[in-house]
TIROLUM-861830 format. One line per 5 residues: number of its first residue (from 1); their letters; for each residue x negated, y negated, z of C-alpha. Coordinates in pm, 1 decimal, padded with zeros to 6 digits. Each point is the difference from the previous one (the first is absolute). Layout:
NUM = a = X,Y,Z; ... .
***
This chain:
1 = xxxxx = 00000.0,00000.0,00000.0; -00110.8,-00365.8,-00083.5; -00102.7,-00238.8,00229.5; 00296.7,-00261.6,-00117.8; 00262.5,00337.8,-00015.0 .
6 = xxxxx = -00099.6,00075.8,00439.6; 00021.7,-00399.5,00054.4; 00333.4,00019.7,-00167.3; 00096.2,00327.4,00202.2; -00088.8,-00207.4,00346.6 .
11 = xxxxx = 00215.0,-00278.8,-00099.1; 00288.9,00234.1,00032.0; -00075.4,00057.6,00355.8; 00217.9,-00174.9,00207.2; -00303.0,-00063.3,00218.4 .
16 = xxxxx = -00240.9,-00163.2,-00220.9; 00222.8,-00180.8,-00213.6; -00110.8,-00340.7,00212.5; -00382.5,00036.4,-00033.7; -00148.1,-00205.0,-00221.3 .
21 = xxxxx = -00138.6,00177.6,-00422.6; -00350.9,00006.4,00166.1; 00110.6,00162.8,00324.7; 00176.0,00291.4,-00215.3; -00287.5,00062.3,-00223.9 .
26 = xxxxx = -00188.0,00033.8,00312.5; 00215.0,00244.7,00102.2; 00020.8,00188.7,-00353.9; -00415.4,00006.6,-00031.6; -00042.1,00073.5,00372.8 .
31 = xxxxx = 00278.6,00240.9,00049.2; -00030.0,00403.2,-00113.1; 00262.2,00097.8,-00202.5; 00065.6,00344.2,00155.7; 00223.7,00254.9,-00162.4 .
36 = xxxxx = 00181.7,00306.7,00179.8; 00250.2,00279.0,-00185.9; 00283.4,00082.4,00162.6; -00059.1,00230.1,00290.3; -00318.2,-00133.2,00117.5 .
41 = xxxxx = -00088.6,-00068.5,00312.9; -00148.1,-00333.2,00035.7; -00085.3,00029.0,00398.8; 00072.2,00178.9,00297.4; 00161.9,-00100.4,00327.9 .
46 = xxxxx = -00224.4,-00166.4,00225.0; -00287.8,-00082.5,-00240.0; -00089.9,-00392.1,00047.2; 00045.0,-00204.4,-00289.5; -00326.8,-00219.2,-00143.5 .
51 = xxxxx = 00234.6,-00123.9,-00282.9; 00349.1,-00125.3,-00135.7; 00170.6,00132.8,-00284.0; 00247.3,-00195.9,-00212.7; 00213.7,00224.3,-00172.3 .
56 = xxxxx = -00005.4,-00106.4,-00355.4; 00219.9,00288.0,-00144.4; 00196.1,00269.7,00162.8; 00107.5,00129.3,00343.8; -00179.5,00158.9,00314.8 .
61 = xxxxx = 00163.4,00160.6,00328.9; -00123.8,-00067.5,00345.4; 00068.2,00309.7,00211.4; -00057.8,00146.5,00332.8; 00098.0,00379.7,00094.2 .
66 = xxxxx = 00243.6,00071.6,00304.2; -00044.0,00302.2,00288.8; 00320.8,00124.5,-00227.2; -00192.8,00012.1,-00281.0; 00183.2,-00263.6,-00158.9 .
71 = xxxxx = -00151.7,-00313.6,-00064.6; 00119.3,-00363.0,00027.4; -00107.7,-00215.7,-00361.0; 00023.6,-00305.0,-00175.1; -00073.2,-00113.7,-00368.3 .
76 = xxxxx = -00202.3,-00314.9,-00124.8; 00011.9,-00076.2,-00384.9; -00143.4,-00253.1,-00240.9; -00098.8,-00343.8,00151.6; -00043.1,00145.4,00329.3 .
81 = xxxxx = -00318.7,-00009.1,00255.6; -00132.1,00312.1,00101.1; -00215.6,00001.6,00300.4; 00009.2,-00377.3,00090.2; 00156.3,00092.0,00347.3 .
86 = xxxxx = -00266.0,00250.3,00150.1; -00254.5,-00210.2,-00179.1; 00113.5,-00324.6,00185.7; 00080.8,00159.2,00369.8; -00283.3,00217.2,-00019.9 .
91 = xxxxx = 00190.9,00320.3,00040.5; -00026.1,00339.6,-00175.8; 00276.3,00067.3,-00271.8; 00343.2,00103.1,00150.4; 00037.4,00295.2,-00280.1 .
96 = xxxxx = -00117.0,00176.9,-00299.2; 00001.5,-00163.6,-00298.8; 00124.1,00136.6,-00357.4; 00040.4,-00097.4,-00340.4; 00382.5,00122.3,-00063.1 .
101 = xxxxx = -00021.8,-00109.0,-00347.2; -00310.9,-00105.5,-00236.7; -00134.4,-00296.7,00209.3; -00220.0,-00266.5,-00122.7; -00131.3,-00246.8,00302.8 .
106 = xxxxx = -00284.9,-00244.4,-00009.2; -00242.9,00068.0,00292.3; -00104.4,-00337.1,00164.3; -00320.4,00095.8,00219.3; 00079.8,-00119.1,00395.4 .
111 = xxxxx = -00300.3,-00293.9,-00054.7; 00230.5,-00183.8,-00302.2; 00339.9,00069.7,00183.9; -00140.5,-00213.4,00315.4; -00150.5,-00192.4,-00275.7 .
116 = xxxxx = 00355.1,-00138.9,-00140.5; 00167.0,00025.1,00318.2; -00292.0,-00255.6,00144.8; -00038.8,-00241.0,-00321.7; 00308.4,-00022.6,-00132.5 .
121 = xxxxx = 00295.4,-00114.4,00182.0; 00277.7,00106.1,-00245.3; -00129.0,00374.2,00024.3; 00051.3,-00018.4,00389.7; 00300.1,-00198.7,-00006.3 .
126 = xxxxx = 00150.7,00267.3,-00262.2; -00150.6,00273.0,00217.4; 00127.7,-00121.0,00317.3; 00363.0,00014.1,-00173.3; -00036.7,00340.3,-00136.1 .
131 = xxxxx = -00126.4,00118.1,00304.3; 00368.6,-00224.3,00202.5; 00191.7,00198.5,-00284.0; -00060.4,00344.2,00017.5; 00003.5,-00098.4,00417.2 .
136 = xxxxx = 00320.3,-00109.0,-00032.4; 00131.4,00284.0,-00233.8; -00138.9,00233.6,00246.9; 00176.3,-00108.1,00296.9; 00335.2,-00035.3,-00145.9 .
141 = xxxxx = -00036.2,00368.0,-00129.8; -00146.9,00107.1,00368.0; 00295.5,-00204.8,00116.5; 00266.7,00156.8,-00264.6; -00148.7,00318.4,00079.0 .
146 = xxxx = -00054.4,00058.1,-00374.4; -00259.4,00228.8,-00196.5; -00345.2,-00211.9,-00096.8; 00004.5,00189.7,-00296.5 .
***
């Protein structure tokens, strides 16, 4: 993929659609584009985190096994963070990670994640709501006593 086609990819994140053309081909030159079939697994509960992925294409499920043998899950797709939350708290993942479809995700090393979140102000302002969102969509589903999934 060109360098103009994974700057044109990132502007479809919800997240990075405030940083300015020179902050996103930051991003596209510094960032691994990382591919995983369907099936894969991408990490294991536990395991702590030296990077974020953005999902570019696709869908992955979080999931954590239960004494009953069933397990409690949830899904992120395209335009979602992966890894953002352990990264920033400095906790181990809460589950194993897998691609449920083909999944395409650009890998942005932990050094240029604190990098953005530290020099750009639109990046942590559009993080900070992200991270309020999915907070507050958690809650009410705790609260509503609904599947994550």
């Amino acid at each position: 993929m060109t360098l103009e086609r994974d700057i044109n990819c990132l502007k479809e994140v919800p997240l990075f659609r405030t940083l300015p053309a020179s902050r996103l081909k930051l991003l596209a030159l510094m960032g691994e584009r990382r591919h995983f079939p369907a099936g894969t697994l991408i990490s294991e509960e536990g395991q702590r985190p030296q990077e974020v992925y953005c999902i570019l294409q696709g869908e992955i499920e979080i999931s954590h096994p239960l004494a009953s043998g069933e397990a409690h899950s949830f899904r992120l797709a395209t335009g979602s963070l992966l890894g953002d939350v352990p990264l920033l708290s400095n906790e181990p993942t809460v589950g194993r990670i897998t691609a449920k479809t083909d999944v395409s995700m650009l890998r942005l090393p932990r050094e240029l994640f604190f990098e953005l979140l530290d020099g750009v102000p639109e990046f942590a302002v559009a993080l900070s709501r992200d991270l309020a969102t999915r907070l507050y969509r958690l809650a009410g589903a705790v609260l509503r006593g609904e599947k994550t999934q």
